[in-house]
mmCIF file of the N, C-alpha and C atoms, coordinates in Angstrom:
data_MODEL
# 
_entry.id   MODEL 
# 
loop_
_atom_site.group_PDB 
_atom_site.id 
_atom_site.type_symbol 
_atom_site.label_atom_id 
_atom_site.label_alt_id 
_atom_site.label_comp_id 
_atom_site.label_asym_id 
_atom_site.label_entity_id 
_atom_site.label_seq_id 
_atom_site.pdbx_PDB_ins_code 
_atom_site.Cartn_x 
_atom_site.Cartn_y 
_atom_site.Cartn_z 
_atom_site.occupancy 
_atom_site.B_iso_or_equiv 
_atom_site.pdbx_formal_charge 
_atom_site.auth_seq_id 
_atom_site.auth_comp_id 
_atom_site.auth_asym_id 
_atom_site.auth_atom_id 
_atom_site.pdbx_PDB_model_num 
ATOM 1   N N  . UNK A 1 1  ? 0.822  -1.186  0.000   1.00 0.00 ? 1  UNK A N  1 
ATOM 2   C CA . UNK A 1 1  ? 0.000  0.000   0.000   1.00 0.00 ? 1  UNK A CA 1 
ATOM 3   C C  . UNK A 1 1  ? 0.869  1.254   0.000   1.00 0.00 ? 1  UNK A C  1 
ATOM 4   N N  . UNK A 1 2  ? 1.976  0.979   0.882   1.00 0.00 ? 2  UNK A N  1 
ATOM 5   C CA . UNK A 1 2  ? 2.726  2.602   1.083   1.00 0.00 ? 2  UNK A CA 1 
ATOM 6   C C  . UNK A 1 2  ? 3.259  2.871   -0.392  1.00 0.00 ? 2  UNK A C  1 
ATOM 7   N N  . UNK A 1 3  ? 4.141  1.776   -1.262  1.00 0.00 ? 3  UNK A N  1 
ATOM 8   C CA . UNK A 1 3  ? 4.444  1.851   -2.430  1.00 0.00 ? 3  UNK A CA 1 
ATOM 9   C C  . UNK A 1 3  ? 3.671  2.063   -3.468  1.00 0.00 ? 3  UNK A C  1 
ATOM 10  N N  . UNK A 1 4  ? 2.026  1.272   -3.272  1.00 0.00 ? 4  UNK A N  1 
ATOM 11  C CA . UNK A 1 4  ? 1.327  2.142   -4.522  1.00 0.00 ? 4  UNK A CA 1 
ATOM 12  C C  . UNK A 1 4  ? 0.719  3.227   -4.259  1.00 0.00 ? 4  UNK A C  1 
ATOM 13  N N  . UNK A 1 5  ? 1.080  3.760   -3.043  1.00 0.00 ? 5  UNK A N  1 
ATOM 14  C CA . UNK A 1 5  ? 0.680  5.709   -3.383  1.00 0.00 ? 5  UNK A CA 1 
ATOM 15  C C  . UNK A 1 5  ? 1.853  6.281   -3.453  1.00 0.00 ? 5  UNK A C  1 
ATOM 16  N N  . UNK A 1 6  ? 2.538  5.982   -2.964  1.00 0.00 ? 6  UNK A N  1 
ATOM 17  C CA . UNK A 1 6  ? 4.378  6.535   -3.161  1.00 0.00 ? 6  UNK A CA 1 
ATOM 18  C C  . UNK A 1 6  ? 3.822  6.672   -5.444  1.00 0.00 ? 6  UNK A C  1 
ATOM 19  N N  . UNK A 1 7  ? 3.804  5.679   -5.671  1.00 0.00 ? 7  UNK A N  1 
ATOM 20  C CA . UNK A 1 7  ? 3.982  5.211   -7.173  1.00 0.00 ? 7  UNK A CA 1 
ATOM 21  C C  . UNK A 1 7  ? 2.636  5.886   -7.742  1.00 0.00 ? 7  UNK A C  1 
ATOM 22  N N  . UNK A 1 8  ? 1.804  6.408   -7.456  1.00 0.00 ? 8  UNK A N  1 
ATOM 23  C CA . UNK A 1 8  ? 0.640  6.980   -7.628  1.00 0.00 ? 8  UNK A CA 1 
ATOM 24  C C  . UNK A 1 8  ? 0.657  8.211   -7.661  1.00 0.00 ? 8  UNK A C  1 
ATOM 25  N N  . UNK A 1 9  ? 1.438  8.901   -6.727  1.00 0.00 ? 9  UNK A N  1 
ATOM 26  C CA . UNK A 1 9  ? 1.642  10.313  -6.264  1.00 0.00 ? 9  UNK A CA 1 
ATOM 27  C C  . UNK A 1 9  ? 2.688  10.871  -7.922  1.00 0.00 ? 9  UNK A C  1 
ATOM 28  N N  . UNK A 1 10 ? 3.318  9.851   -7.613  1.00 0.00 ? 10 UNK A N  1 
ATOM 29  C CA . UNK A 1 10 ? 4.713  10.335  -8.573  1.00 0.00 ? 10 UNK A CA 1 
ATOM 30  C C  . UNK A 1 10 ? 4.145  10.451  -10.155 1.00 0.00 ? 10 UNK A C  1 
ATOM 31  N N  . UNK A 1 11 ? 3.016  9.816   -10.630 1.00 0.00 ? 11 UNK A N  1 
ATOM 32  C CA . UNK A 1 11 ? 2.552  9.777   -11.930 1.00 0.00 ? 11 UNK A CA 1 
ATOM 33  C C  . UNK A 1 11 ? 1.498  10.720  -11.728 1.00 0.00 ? 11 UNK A C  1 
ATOM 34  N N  . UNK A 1 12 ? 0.589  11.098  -10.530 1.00 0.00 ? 12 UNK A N  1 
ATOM 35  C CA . UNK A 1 12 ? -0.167 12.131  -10.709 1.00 0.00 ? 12 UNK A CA 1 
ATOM 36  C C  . UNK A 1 12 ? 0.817  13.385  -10.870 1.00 0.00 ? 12 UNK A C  1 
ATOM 37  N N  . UNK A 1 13 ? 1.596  13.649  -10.556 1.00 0.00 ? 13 UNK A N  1 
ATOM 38  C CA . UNK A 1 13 ? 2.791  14.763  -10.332 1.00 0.00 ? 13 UNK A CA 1 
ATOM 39  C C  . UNK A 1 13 ? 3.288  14.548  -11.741 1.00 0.00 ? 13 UNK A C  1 
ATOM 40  N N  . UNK A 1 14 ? 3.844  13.523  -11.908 1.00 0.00 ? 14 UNK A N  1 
ATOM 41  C CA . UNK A 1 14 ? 5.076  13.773  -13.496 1.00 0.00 ? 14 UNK A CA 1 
ATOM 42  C C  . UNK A 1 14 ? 4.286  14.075  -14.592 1.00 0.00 ? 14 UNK A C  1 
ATOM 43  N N  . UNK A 1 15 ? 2.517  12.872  -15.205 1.00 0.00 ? 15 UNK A N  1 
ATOM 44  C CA . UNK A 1 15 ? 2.513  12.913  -15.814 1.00 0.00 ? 15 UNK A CA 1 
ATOM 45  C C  . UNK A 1 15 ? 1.023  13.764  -16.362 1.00 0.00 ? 15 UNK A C  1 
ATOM 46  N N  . UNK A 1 16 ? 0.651  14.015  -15.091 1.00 0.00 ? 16 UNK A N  1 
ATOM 47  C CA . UNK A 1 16 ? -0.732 15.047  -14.943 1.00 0.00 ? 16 UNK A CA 1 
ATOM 48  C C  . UNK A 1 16 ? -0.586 16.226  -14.650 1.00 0.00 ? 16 UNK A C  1 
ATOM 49  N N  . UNK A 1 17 ? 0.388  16.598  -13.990 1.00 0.00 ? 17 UNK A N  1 
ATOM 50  C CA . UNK A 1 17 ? 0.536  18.010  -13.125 1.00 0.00 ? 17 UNK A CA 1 
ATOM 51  C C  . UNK A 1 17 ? -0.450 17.878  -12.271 1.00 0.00 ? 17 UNK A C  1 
ATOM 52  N N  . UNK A 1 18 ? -1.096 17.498  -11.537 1.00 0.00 ? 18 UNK A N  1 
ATOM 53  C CA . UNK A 1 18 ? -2.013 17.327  -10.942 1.00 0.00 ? 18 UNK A CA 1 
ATOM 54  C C  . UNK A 1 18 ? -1.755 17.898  -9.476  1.00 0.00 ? 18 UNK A C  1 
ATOM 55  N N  . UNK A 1 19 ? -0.735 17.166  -8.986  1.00 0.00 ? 19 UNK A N  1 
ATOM 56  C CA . UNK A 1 19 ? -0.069 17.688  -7.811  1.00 0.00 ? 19 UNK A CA 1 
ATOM 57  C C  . UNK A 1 19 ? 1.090  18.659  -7.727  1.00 0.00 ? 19 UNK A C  1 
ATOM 58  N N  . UNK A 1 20 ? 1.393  20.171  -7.292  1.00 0.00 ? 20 UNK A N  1 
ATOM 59  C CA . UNK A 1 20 ? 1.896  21.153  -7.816  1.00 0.00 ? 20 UNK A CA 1 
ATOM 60  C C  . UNK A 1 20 ? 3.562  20.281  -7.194  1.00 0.00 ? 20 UNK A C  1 
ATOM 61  N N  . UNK A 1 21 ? 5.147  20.460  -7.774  1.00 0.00 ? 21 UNK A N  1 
ATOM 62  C CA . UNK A 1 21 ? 5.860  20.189  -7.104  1.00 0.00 ? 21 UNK A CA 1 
ATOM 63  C C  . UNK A 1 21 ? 6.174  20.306  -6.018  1.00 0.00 ? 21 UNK A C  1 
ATOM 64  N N  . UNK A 1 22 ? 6.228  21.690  -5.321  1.00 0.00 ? 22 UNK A N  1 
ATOM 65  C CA . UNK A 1 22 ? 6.470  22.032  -3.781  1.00 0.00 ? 22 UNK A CA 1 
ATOM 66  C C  . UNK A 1 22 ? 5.627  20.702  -3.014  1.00 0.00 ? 22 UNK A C  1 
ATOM 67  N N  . UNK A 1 23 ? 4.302  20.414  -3.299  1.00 0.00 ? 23 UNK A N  1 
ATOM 68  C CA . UNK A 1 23 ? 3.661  19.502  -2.722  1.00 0.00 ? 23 UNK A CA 1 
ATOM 69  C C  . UNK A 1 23 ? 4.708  17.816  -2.921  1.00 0.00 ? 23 UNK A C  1 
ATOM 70  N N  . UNK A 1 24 ? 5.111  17.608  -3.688  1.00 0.00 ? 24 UNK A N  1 
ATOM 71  C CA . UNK A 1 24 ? 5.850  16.658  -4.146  1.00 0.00 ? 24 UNK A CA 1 
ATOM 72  C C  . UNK A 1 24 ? 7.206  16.523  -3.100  1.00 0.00 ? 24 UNK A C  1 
ATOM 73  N N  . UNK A 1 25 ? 7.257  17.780  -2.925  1.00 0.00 ? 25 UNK A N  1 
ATOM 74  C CA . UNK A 1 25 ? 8.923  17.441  -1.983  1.00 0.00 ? 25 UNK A CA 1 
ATOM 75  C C  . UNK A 1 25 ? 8.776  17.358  -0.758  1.00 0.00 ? 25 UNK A C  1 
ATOM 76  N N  . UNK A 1 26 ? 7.652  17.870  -0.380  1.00 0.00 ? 26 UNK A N  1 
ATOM 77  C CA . UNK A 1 26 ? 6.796  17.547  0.769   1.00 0.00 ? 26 UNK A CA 1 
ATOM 78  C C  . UNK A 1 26 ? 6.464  16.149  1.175   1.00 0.00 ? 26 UNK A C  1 
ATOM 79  N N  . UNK A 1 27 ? 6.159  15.560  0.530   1.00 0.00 ? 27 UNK A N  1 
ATOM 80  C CA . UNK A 1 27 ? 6.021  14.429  0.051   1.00 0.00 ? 27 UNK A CA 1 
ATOM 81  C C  . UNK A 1 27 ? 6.999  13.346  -0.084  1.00 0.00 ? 27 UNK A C  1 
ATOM 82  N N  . UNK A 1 28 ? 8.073  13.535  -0.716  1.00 0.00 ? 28 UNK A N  1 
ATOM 83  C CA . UNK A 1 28 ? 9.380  12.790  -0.262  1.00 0.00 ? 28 UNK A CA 1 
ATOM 84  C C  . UNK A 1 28 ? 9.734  12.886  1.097   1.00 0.00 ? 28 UNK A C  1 
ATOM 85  N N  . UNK A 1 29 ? 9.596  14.024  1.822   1.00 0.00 ? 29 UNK A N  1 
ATOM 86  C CA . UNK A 1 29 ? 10.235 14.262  3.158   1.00 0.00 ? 29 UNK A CA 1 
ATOM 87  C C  . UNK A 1 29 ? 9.240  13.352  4.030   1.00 0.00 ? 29 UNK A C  1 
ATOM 88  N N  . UNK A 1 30 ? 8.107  13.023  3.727   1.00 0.00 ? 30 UNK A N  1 
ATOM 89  C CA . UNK A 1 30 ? 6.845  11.988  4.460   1.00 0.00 ? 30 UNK A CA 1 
ATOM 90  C C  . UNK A 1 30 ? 7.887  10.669  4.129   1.00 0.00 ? 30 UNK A C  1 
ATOM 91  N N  . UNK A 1 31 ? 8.096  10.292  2.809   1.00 0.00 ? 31 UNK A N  1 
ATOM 92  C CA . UNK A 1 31 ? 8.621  8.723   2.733   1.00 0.00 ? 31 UNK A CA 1 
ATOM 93  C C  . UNK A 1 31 ? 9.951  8.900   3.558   1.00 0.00 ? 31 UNK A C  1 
ATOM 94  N N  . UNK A 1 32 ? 10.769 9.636   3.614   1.00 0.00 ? 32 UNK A N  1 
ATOM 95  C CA . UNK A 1 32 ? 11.631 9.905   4.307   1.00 0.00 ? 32 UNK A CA 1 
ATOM 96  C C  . UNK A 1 32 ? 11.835 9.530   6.413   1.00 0.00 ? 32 UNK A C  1 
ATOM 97  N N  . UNK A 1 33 ? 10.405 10.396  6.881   1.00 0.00 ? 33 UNK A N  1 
ATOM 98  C CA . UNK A 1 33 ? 10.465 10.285  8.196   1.00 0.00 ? 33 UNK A CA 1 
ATOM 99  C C  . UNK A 1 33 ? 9.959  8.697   8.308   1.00 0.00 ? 33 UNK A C  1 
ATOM 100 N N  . UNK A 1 34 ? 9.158  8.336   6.908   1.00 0.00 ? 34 UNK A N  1 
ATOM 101 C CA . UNK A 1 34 ? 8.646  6.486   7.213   1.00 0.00 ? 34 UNK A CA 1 
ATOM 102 C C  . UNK A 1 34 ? 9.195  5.904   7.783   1.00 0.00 ? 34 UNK A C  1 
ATOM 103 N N  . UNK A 1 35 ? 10.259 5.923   6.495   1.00 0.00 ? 35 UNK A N  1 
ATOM 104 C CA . UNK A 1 35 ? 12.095 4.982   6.070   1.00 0.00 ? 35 UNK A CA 1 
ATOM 105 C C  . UNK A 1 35 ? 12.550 4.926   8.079   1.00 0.00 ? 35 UNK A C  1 
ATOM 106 N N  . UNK A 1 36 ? 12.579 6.202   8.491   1.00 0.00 ? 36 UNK A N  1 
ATOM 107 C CA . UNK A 1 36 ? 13.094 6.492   9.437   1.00 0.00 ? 36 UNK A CA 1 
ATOM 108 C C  . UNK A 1 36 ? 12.807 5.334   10.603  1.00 0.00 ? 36 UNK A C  1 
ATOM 109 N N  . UNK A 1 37 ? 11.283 5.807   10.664  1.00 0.00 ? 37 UNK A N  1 
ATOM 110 C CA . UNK A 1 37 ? 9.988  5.182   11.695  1.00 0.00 ? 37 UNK A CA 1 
ATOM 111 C C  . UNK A 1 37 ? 10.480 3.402   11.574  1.00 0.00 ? 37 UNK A C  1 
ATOM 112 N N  . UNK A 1 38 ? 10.416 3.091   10.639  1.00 0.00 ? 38 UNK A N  1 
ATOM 113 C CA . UNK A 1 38 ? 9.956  1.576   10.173  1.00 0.00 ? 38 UNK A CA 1 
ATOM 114 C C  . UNK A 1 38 ? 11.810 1.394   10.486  1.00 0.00 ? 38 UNK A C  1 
ATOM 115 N N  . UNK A 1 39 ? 12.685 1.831   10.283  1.00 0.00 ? 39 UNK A N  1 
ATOM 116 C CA . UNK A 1 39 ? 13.846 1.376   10.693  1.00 0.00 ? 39 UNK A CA 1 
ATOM 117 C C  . UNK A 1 39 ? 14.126 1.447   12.095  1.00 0.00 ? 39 UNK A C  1 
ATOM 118 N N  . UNK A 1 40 ? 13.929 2.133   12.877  1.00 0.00 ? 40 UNK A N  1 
ATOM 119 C CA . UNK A 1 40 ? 13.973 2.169   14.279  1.00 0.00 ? 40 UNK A CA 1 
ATOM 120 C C  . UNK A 1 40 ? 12.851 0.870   14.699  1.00 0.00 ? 40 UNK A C  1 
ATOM 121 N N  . UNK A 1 41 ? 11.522 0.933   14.243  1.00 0.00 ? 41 UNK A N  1 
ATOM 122 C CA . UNK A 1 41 ? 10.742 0.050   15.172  1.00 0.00 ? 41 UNK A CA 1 
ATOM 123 C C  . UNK A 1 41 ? 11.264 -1.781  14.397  1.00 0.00 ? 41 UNK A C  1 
ATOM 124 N N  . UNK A 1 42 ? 11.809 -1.651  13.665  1.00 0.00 ? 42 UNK A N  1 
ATOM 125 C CA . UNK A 1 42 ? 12.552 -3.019  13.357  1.00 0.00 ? 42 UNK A CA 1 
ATOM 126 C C  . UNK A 1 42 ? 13.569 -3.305  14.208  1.00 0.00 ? 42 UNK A C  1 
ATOM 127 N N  . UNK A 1 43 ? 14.258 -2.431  14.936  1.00 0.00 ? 43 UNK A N  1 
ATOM 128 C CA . UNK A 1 43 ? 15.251 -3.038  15.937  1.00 0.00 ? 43 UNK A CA 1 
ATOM 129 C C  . UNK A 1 43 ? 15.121 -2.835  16.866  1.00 0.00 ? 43 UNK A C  1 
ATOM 130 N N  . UNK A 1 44 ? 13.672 -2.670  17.507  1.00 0.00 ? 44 UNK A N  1 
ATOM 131 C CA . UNK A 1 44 ? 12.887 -2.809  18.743  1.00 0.00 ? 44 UNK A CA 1 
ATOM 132 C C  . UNK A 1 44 ? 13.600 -4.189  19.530  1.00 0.00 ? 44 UNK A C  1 
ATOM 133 N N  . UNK A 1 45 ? 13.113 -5.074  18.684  1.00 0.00 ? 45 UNK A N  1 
ATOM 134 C CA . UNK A 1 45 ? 13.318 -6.318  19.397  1.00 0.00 ? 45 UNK A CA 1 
ATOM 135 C C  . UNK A 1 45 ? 14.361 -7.167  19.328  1.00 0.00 ? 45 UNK A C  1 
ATOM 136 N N  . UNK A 1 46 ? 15.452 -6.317  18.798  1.00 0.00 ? 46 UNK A N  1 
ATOM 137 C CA . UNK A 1 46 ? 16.715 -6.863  18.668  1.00 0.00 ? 46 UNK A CA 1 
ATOM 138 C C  . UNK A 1 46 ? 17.319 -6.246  19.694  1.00 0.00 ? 46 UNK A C  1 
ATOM 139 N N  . UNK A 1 47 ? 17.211 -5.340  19.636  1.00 0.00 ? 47 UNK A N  1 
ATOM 140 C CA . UNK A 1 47 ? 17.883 -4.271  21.105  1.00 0.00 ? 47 UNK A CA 1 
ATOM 141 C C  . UNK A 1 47 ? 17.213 -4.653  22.564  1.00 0.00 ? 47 UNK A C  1 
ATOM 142 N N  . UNK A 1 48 ? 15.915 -5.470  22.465  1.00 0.00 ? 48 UNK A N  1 
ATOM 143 C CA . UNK A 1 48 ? 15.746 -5.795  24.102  1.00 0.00 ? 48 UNK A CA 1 
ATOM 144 C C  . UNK A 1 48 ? 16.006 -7.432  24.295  1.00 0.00 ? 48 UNK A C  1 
ATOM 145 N N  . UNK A 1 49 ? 16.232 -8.204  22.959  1.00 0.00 ? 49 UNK A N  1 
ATOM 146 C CA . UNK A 1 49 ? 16.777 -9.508  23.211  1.00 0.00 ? 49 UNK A CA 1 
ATOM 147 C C  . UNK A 1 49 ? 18.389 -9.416  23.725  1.00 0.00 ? 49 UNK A C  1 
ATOM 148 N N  . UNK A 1 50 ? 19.495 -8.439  23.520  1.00 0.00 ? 50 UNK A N  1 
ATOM 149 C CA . UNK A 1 50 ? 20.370 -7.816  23.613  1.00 0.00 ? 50 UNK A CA 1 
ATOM 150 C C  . UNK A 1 50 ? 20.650 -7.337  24.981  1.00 0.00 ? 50 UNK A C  1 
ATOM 151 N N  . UNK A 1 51 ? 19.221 -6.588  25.180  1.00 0.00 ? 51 UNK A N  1 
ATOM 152 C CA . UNK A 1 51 ? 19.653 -6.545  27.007  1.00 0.00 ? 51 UNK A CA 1 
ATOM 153 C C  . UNK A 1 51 ? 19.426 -7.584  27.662  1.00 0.00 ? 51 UNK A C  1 
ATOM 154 N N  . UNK A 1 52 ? 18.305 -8.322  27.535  1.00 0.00 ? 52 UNK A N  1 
ATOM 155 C CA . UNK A 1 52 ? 18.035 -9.435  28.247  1.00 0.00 ? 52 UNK A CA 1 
ATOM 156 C C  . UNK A 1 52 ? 18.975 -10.229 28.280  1.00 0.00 ? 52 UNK A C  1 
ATOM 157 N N  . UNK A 1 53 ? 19.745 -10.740 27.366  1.00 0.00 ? 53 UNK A N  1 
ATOM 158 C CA . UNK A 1 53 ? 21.001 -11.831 27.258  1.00 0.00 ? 53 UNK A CA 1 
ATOM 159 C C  . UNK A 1 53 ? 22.297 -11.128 27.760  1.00 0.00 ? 53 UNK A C  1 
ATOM 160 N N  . UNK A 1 54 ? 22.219 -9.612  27.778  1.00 0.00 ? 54 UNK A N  1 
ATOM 161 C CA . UNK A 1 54 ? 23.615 -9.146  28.099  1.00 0.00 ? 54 UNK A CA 1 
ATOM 162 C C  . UNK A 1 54 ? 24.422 -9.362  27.222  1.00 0.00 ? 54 UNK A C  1 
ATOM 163 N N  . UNK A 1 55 ? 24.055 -9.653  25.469  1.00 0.00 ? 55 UNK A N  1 
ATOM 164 C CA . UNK A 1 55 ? 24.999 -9.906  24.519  1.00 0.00 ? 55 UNK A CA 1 
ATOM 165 C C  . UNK A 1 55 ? 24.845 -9.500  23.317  1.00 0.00 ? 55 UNK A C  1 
ATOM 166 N N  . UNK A 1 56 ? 25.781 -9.587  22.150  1.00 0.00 ? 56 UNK A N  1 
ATOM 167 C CA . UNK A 1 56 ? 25.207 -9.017  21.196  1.00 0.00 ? 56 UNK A CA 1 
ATOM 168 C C  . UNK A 1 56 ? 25.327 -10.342 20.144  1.00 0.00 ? 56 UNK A C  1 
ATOM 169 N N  . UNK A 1 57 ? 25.360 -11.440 20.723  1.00 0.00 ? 57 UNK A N  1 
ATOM 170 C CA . UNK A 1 57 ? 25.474 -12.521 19.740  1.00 0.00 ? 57 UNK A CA 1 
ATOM 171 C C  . UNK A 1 57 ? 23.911 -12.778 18.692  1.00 0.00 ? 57 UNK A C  1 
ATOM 172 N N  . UNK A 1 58 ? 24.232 -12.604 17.238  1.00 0.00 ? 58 UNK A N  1 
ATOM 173 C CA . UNK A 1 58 ? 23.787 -12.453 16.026  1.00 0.00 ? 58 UNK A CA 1 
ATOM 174 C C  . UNK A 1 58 ? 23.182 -11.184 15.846  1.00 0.00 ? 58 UNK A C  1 
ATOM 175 N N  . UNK A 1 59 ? 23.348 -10.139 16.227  1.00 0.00 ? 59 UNK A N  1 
ATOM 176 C CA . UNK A 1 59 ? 23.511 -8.975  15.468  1.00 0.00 ? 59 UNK A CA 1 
ATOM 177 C C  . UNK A 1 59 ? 24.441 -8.369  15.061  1.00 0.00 ? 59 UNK A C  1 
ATOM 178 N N  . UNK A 1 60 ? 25.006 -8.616  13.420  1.00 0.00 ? 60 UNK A N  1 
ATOM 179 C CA . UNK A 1 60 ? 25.861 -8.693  12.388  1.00 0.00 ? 60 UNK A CA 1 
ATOM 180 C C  . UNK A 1 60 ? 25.637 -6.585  12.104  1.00 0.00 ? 60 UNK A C  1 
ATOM 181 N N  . UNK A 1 61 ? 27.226 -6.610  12.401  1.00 0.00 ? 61 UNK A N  1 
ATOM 182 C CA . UNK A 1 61 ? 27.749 -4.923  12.217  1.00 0.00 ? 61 UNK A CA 1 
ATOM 183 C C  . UNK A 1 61 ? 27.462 -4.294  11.227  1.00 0.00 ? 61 UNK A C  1 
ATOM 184 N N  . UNK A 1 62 ? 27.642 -5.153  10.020  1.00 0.00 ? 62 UNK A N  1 
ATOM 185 C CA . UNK A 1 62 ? 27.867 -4.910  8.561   1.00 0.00 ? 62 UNK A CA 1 
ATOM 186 C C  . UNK A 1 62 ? 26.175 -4.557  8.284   1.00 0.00 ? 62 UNK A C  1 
ATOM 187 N N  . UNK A 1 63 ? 25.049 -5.510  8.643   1.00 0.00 ? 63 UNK A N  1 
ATOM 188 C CA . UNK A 1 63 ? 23.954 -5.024  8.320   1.00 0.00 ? 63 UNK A CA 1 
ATOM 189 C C  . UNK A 1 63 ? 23.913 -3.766  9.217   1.00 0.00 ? 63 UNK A C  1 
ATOM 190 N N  . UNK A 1 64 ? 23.601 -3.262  10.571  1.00 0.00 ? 64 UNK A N  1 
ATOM 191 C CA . UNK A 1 64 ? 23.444 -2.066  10.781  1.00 0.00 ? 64 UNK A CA 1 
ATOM 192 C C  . UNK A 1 64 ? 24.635 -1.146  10.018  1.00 0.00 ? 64 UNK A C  1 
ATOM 193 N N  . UNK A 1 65 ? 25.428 -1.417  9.498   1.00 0.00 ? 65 UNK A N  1 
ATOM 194 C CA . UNK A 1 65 ? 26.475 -0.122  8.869   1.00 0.00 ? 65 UNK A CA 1 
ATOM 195 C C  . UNK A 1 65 ? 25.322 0.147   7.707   1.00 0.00 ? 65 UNK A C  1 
ATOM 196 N N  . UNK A 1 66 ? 25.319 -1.183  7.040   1.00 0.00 ? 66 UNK A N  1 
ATOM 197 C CA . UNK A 1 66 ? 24.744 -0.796  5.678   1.00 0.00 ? 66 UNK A CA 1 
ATOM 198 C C  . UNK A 1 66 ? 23.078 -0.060  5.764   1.00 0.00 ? 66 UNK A C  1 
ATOM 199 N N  . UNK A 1 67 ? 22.518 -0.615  6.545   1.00 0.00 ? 67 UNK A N  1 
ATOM 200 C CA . UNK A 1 67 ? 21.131 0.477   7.306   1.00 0.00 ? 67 UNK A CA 1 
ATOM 201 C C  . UNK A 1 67 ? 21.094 1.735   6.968   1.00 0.00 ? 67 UNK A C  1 
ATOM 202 N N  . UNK A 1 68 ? 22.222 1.883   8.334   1.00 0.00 ? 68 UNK A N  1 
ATOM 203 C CA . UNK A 1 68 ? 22.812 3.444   8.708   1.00 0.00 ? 68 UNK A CA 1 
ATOM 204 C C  . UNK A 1 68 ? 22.842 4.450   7.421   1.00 0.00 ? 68 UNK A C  1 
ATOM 205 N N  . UNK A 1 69 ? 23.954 3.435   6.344   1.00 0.00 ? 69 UNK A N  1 
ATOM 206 C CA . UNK A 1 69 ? 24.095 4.243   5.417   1.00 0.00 ? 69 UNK A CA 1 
ATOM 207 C C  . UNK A 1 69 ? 22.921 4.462   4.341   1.00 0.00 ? 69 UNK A C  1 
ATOM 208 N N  . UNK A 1 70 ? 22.332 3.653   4.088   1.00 0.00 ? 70 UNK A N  1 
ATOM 209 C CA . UNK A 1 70 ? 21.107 3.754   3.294   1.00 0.00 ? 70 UNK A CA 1 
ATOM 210 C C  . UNK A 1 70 ? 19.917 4.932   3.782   1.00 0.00 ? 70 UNK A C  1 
ATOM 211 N N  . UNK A 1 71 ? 20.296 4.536   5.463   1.00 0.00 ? 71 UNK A N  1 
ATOM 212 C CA . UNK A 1 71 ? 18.978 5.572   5.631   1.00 0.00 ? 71 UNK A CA 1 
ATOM 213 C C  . UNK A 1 71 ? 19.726 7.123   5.670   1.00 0.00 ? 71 UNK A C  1 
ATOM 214 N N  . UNK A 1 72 ? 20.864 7.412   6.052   1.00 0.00 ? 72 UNK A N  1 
ATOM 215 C CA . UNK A 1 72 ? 21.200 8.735   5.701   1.00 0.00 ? 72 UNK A CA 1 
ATOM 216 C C  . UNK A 1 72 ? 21.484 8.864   4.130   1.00 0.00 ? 72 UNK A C  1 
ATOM 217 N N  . UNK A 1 73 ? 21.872 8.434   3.091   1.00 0.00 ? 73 UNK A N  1 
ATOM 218 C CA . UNK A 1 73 ? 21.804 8.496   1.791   1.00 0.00 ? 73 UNK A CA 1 
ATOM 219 C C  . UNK A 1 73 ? 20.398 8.661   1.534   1.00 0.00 ? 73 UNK A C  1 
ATOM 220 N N  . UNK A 1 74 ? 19.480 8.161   2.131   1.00 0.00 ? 74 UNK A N  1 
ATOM 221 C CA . UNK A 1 74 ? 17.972 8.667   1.976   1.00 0.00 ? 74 UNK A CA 1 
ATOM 222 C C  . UNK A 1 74 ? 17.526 10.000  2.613   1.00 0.00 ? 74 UNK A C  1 
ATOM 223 N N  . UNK A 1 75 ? 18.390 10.398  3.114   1.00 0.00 ? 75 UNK A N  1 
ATOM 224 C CA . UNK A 1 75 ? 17.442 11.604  4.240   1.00 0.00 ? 75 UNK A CA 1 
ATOM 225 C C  . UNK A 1 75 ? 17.987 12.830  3.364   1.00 0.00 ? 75 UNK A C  1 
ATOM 226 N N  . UNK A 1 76 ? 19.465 12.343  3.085   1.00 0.00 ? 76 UNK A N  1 
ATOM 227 C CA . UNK A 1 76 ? 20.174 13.005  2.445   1.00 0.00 ? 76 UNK A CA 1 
ATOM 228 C C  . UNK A 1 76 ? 19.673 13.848  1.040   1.00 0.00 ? 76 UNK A C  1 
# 
């Protein structure tokens, strides 16, 4: 659902004018705080299995680096 209005928005905008641009960048900055939202509440429950065990055994560095960087290359 989030992707077919993401994908909906963008063809009423490119190929209708329908939606003025300023509204459009507005609009990226919404998929933006999502990206944000939905990445934090995904490591809800990795971060309290973590306290509970007192460990960080199988949460792999390389995926949170690559996260990290994706989601600031997105905010960006």
């Amino acid at each position: 659902m989030f992707w077919t209005s993401a994908i909906g928005v963008y063809i009423l905008t490119v190929n209708f004018n329908v939606i003025p641009t300023s509204k459009l960048f507005n609009w990226v900055l919404y998929l933006g705080y999502v990206k944000i939202y939905i990445s934090v509440i995904k490591y809800i429950p990795q971060v309290y299995m973590n306290y509970i065990r007192k460990s960080t055994i199988g949460w792999s560095i390389f995926n949170i680096i690559l996260d990290f960087t994706g989601g600031f290359f997105s905010v960006l």
